[in-house]
Steps between C-alpha positions, in 0.01 A plus 500: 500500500175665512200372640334547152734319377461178696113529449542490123768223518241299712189591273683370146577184749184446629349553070801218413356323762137505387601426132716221554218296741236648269432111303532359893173711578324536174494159358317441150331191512456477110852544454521138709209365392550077430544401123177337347533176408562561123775699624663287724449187230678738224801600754494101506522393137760778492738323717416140403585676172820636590616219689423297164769717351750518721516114548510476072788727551673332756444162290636690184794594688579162643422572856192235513590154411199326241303308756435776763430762242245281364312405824488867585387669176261210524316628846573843413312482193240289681468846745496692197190289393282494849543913506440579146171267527391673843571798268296427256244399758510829600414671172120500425542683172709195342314340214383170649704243302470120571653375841909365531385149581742309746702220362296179542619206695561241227764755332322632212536847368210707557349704201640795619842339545501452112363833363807696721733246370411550156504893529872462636599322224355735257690780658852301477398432163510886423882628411733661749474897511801564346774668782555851429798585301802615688622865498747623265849382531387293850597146254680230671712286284554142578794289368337373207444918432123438586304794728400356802150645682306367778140326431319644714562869458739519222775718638831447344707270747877377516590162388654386871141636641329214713228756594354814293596817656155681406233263618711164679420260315740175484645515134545159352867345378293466121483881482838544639680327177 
């Protein structure tokens, strides 16, 4: 081996070297800059929001029995509350609307109470979306000769199915017959 030869090996070495321990040296203090506090309150809602989900799935599946699902959706959801109000806290270009008034000691409803429960029960008044309709030649027959689709996304399903195989979502004995 050449002299040369070792000085080039030890150059491209040393270059490796300097590229590999380059972020070690040159650090970008933007790039690790702390979220602002609307940021870190939507990463928030995002996993109160997900863990929502995943505990109505685990509940839908069976994995959750009634009374511990409910107490945890229940302080989830409260969560969900505190950070969406510190959200909208946050926002200055909101229109200003009238205050979410605690509920009041004696255990009556406050005004606001009312007005969200009526515009819930005008939305479940509203029909269903209709599922959309299966593919082409993706029918299910029951025994009674009846197709058989899941509610929630409409995907053609087999009678034995406990769960649909598209979205997961526990199938009733009713639809099965």
């Amino acid at each position: 081996m050449t002299v040369g030869s070792i000085l080039l090996g030890l150059a491209l070495l040393g270059l490796v070297g300097l590229f590999i321990t380059r972020p070690l040296f040159n650090r970008d203090r933007q790039s690790y800059r702390k979220p602002t506090t609307r940021q870190a309150l939507q990463f928030q809602k995002e996993a109160v929001l997900t863990e929502i989900a995943n505990l109505d799935f685990d509940y839908e599946t069976g994995n959750l029995p009634e009374e511990e699902y409910q107490q945890q959706r229940q302080n989830l959801m409260a969560d969900a509350t505190v950070i969406l109000k510190q959200l909208d806290a946050l926002d200055e270009s909101a229109p200003v609307s009238e205050p979410v008034q605690a509920p009041q000691a004696d255990g009556a409803k406050p005004v606001v109470d009312d007005e969200i429960e009526a515009a819930i029960t005008r939305l479940r008044a509203k029909p269903a979306q209709a599922a959309p309709a299966p593919a082409a030649g993706t029918q299910a027959k029951a025994a009674n000769g009846q197709s058989v689709f899941c509610p929630q996304c409409g995907q053609a399903t087999d009678p034995d199915d406990k769960f649909c195989a598209n979205c997961g979502h526990k199938l009733l004995i009713a639809q099965r017959v």
